[in-house]
ZADRENFI-426875 format. One line per 4 residues: their letters; for each residue x, y, z of C-alpha. Coordinates in pm, whole numbers, padded with zeros to 5 digits. Layout:
<recs>
A = X Y Z ~ ...;
</recs>
This chain:
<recs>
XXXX = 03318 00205 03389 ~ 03223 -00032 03091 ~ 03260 -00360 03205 ~ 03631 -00551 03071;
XXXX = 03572 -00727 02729 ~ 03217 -00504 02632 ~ 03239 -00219 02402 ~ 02976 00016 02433;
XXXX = 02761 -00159 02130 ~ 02769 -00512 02288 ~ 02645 -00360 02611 ~ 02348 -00226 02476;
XXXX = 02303 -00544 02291 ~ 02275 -00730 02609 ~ 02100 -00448 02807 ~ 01792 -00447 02533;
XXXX = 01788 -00848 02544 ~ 01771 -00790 02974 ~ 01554 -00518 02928 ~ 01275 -00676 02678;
XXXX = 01333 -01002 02827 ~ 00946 -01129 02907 ~ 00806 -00879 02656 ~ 01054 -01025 02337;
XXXX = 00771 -01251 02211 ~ 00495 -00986 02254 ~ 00667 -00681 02091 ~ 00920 -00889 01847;
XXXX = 00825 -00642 01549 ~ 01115 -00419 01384 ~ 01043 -00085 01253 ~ 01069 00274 01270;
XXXX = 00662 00405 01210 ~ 00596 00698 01513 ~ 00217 00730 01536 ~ 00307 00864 01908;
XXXX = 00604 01064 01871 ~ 00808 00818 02054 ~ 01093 00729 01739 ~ 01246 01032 01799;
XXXX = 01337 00952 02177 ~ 01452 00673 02022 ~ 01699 00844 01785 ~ 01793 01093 02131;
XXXX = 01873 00794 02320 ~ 02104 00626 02065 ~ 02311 00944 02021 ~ 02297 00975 02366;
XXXX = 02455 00612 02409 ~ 02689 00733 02116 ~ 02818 01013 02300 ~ 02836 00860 02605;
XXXX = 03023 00583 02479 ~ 03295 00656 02791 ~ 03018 00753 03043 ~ 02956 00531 03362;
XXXX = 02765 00178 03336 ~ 02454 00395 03474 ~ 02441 00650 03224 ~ 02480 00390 02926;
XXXX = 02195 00129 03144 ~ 01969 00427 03118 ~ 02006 00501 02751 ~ 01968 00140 02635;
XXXX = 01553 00164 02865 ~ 01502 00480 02698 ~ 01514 00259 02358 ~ 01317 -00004 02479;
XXXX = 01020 00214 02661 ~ 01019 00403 02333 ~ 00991 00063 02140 ~ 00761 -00053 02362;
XXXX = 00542 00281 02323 ~ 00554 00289 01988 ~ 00414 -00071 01887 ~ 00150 -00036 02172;
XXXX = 00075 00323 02029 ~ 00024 00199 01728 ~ -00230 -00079 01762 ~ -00433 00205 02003;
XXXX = -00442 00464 01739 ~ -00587 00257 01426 ~ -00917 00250 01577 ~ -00957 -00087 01551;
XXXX = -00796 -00172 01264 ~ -00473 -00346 01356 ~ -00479 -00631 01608 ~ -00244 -00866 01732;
XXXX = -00202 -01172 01615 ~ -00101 -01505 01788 ~ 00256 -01394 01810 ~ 00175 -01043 01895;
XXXX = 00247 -00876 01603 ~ 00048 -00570 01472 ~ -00145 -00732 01160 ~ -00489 -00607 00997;
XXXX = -00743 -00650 01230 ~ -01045 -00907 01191 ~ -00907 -01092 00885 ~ -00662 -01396 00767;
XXXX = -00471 -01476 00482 ~ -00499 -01825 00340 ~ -00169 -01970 00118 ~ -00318 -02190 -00200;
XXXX = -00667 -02187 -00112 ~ -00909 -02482 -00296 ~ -01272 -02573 -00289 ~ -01265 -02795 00012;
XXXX = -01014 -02577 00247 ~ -01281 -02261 00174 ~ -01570 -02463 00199 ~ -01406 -02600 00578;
XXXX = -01300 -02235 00689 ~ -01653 -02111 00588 ~ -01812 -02386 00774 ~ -01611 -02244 01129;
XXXX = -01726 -01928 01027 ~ -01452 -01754 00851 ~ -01629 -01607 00545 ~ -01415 -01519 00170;
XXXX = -01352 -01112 00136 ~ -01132 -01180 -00152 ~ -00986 -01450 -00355 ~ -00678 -01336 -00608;
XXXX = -00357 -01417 -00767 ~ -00029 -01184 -00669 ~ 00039 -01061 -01067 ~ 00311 -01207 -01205;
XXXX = 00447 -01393 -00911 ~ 00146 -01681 -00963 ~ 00103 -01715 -00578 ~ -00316 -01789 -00489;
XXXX = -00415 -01620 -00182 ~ -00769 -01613 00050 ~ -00889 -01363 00255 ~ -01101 -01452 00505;
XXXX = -01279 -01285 00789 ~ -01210 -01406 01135 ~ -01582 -01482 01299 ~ -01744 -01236 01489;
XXXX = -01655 -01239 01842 ~ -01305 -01379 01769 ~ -01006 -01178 01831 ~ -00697 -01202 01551;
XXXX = -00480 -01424 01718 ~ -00783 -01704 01835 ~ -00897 -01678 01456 ~ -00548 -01796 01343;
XXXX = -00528 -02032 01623 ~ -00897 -02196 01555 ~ -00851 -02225 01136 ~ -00493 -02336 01182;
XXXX = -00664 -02636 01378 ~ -00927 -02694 01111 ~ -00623 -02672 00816 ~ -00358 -02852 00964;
XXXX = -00086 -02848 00728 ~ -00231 -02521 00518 ~ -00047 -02212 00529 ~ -00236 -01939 00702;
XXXX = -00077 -01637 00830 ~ -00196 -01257 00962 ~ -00175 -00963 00745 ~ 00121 -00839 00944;
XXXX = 00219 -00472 00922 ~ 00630 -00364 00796 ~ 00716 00004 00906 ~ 00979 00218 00766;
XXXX = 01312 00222 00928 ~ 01443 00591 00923 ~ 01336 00962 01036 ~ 01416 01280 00972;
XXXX = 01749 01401 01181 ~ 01716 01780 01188 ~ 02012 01979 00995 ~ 02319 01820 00809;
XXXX = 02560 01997 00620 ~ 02587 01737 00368 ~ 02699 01878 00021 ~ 02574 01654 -00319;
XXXX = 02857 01463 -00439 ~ 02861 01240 -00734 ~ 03045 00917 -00704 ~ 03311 00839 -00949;
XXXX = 03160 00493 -01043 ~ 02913 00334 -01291 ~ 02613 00534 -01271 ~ 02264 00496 -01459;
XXXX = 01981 00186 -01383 ~ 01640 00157 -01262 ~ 01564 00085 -00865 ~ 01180 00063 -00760;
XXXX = 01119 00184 -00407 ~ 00824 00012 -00179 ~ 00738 00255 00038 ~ 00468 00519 00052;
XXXX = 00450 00754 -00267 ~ 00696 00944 -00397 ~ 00620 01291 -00433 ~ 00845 01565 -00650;
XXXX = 01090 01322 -00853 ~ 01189 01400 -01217 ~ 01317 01037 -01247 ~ 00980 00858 -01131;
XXXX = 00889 00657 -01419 ~ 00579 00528 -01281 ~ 00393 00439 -00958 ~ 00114 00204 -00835;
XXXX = -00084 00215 -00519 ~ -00163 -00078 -00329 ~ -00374 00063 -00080 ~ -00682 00269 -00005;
XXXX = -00580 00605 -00073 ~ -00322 00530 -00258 ~ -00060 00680 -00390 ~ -00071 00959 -00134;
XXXX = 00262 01149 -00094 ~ 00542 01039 00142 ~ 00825 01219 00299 ~ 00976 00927 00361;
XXXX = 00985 00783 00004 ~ 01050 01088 -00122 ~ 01369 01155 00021 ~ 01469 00799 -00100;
XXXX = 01366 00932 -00449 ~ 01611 01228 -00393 ~ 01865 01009 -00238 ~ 01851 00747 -00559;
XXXX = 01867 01073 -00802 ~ 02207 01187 -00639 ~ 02361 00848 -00647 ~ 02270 00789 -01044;
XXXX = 01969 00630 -01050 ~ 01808 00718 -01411 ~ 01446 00532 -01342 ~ 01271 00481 -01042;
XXXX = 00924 00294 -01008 ~ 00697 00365 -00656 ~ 00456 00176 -00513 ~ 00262 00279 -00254;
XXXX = 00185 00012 00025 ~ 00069 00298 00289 ~ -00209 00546 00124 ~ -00449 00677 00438;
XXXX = -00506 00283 00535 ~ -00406 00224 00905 ~ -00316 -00128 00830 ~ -00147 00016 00534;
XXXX = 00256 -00172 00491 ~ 00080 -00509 00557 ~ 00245 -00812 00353 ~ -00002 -00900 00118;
XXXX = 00043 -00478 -00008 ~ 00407 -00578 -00007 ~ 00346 -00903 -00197 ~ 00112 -00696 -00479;
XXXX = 00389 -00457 -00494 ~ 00636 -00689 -00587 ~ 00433 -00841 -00855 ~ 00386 -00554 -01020;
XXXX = 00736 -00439 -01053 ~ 00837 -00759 -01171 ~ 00585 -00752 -01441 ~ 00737 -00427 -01537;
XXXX = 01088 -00591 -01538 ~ 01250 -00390 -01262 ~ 01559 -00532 -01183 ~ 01662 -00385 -00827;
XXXX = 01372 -00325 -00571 ~ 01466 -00154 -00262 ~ 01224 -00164 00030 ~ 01316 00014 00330;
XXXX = 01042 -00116 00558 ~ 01077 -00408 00836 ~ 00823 -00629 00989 ~ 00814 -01032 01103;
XXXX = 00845 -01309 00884 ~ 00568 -01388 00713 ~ 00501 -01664 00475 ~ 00323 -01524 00174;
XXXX = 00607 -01252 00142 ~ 00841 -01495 00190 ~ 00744 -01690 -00118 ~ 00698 -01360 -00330;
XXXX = 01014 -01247 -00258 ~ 01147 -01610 -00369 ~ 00919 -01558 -00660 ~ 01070 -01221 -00778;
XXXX = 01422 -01339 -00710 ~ 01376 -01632 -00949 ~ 01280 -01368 -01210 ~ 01573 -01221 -01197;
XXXX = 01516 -00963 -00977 ~ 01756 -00832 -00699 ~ 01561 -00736 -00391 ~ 01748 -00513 -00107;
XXXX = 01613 -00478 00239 ~ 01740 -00207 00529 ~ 01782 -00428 00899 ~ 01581 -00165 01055;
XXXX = 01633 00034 01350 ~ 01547 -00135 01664 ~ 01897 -00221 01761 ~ 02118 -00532 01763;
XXXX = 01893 -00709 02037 ~ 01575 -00666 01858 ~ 01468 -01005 01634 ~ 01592 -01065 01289;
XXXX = 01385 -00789 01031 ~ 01245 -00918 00736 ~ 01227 -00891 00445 ~ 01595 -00869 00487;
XXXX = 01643 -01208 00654 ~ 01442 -01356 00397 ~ 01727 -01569 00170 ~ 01896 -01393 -00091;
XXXX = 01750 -01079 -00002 ~ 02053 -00793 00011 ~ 02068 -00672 00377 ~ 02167 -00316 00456;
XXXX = 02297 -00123 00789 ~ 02337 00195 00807 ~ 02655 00423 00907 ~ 02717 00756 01058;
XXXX = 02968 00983 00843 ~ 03251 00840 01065 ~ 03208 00503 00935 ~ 03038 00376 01249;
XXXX = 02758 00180 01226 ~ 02457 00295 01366 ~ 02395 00230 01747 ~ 02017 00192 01673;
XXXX = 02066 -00058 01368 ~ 01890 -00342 01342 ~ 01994 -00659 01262 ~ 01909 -00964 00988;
XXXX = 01992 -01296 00956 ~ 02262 -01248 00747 ~ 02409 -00878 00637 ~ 02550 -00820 00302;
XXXX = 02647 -00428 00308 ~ 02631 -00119 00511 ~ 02568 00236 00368 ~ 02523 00578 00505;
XXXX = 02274 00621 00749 ~ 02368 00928 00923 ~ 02514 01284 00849 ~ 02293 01280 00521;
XXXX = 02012 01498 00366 ~ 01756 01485 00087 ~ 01522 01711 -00064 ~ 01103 01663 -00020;
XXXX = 00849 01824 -00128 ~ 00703 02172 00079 ~ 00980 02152 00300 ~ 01323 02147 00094;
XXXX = 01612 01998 00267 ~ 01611 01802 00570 ~ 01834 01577 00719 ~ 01787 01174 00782;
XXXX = 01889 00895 01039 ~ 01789 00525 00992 ~ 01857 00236 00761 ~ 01576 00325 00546;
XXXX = 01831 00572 00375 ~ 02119 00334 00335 ~ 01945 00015 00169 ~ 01867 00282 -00156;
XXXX = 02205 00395 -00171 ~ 02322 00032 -00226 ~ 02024 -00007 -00442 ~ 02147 00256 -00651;
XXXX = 02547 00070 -00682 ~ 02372 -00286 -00763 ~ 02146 -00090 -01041 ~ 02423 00066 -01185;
XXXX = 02640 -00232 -01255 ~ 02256 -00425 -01354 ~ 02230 -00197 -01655 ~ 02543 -00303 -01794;
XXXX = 02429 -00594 -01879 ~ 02509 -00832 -01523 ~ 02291 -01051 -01373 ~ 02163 -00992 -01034;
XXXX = 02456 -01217 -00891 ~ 02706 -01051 -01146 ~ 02664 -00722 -01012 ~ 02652 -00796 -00658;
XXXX = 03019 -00994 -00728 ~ 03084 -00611 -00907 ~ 02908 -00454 -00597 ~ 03135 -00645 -00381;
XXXX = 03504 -00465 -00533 ~ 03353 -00124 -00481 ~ 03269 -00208 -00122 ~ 03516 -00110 00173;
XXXX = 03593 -00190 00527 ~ 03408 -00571 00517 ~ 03375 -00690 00903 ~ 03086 -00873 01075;
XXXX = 02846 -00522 01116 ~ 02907 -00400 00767 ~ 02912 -00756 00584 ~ 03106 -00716 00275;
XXXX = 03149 -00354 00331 ~ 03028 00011 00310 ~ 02877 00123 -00034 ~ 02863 00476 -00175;
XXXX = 02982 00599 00114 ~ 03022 00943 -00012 ~ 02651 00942 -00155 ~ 02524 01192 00133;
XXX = 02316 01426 00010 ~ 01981 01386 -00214 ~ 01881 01625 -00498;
</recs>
């Protein structure tokens, strides 16, 4: 039996924290990439947990070690198959291999971190945001994390961070028999999606790559394109922060990304991609907020034990769960430091290119879908804060795991 007072949900919550106990620090990164296959025993083990929900402590114990072996697998996988090209760093968190980032760089901190051997690759200016950066090379011999460690001790007081990586937060599901609706609500506005690229969308405006080999079609931002279309989005902007790059989704991508679309004056930016905090994208998201812009952020999928996902813990940022078709939020959801709506999740589809309709799990798919309600009421004329106060009267069923409640909840079904 479930022990008295724990519902099914807080008992995995405390089984993960058990379960990754020693490892939290090592594999503290959010996400939903699969180079190994493993996200979809994921997904099986949270509907197992789901539909066990009145199955013995065992079964439910069980469930919750499936999701953190597959966690665990998939983060290890990850850093195996890029060939050298993602490392950890000194928190051990995937990041671009052999390189740091430097925060407001001058002629005597670069002439002191080329002096202990960390050498410029590029020196630049995230467009329109106005924040300096530095890459430098981490000396040869020297892992990530004793890079970061050795020019943190030579810039004390300097902000210097790894290029960590942010992976999307939702999967295809196999079949739905989700039908298009159209919500009878304020429809219309212009959301730009950070993701990979969008492939197949009449209502693509433009799109930017920010990687090598970018843009270079995505299923997964694609069926956020078709997801936008159905819920009235007129305009959508991509930018690619993936391409063919194995360290592609890393924050200073992100960062570029953001810059751009502010300089284009997008007002709602939906990114459906989690990672760990990280200061550079911390300060661009800042940046684009002061603009004006409303940036929404999915919690990820690595369950209500797993550490806070950014960029959706990141202040202001609009944080988004996910729910089934039920109005249950999803078992896998992540969680952010604060949570602002919920939106469907589950029991959806969207059309992509080559292979028509497909269903979708994850967060990934929700965060557009609110997106879509906050760029609606933007193109009347609100603020960002005005429309998330208009936001808030369509939202339903506020509590602490949907925030201030479930948006365009019948929005199901991409076209």
């Amino acid at each position: 039996m479930i022990p008295r007072g724990k519902t099914p949900y807080a008992l995995l919550a405390s089984l993960l924290l058990a379960l990754t106990g020693p490892a939290q620090a090592r594999l503290s990164l959010p996400g939903g990439i699969d180079p190994l296959g493993t996200l979809g025993r994921v997904g099986d083990a949270a509907q197992e947990l789901t539909d066990r929900a009145l199955a013995p402590t065992s079964t439910i114990e069980r469930s919750a070690r499936q999701l953190a072996q597959a966690r665990i697998a998939r983060l290890e996988g990850l850093v195996m198959a890029s060939r050298g090209a993602v490392d950890w760093d000194d928190r051990h968190e995937p990041a671009r291999a052999g390189e740091v980032l430097l925060l407001d760089p001058d002629p005597a901190s670069l002439a002191l971190a080329r002096d202990r051997g960390f050498l410029p690759i590029e020196q630049g200016v995230i467009e329109d945001l106005g924040i300096a950066y530095a890459r430098l090379s981490v000396p040869a011999g020297q892992s990530l994390a004793r890079g970061l460690k050795i020019l943190r001790r030579a810039l004390p007081g300097r902000e210097i961070t790894a290029d960590q990586i942010h992976f999307p937060s939702g999967v295809g599901a196999g079949g739905t028999n989700a039908k298009p609706a159209t919500p009878a609500l304020p429809r219309g506005g212009t959301v730009g999606v950070i993701d990979g690229a969008i492939a197949g969308s009449d209502r693509l405006v433009a799109q930017r790559g920010f990687a090598s080999g970018a843009p270079k079609g995505s299923e997964h931002a694609s069926a956020i394109a078709s997801l936008l279309k159905s819920a009235g989005s007129a305009r959508i902007y991509g930018a690619d922060v993936y391409g063919s790059d194995p360290a592609g989704g890393n924050a200073l991508a992100i960062a570029r990304a953001l810059g751009w679309m502010a300089g284009q004056g997008v007002p709602v930016v939906s990114i459906s991609l989690v990672g760990p905090v990280n200061p550079l994208l911390a300060r661009a998201v800042a940046a684009a907020r002061a603009k004006g812009m409303a940036v929404v952020a999915a919690v990820g999928n690595d369950g209500a034990a797993a550490p806070p996902a950014y960029p959706a813990s990141y202040p202001g940022v609009v944080a988004v769960t996910g729910v089934d078709g039920r109005g249950r939020v999803l078992i896998e959801a992540g969680r952010a430091s604060h949570l602002d709506y919920a939106a469907p999740g589950a029991d959806m589809s969207a059309i992509v290119p080559a292979k028509g309709r497909i269903g979708l799990r994850g967060t990934s798919f929700a965060a557009p879908l609110a997106a879509s309600r906050i760029a609606a009421r933007m193109a009347q004329g609100r603020s960002a804060a005005s429309a998330l106060e208009a936001a808030n009267s369509e939202a339903f069923g506020a509590s602490r795991q949907t925030g201030r409640g479930v948006l365009c909840m019948i929005c199901r079904s991409g076209t």
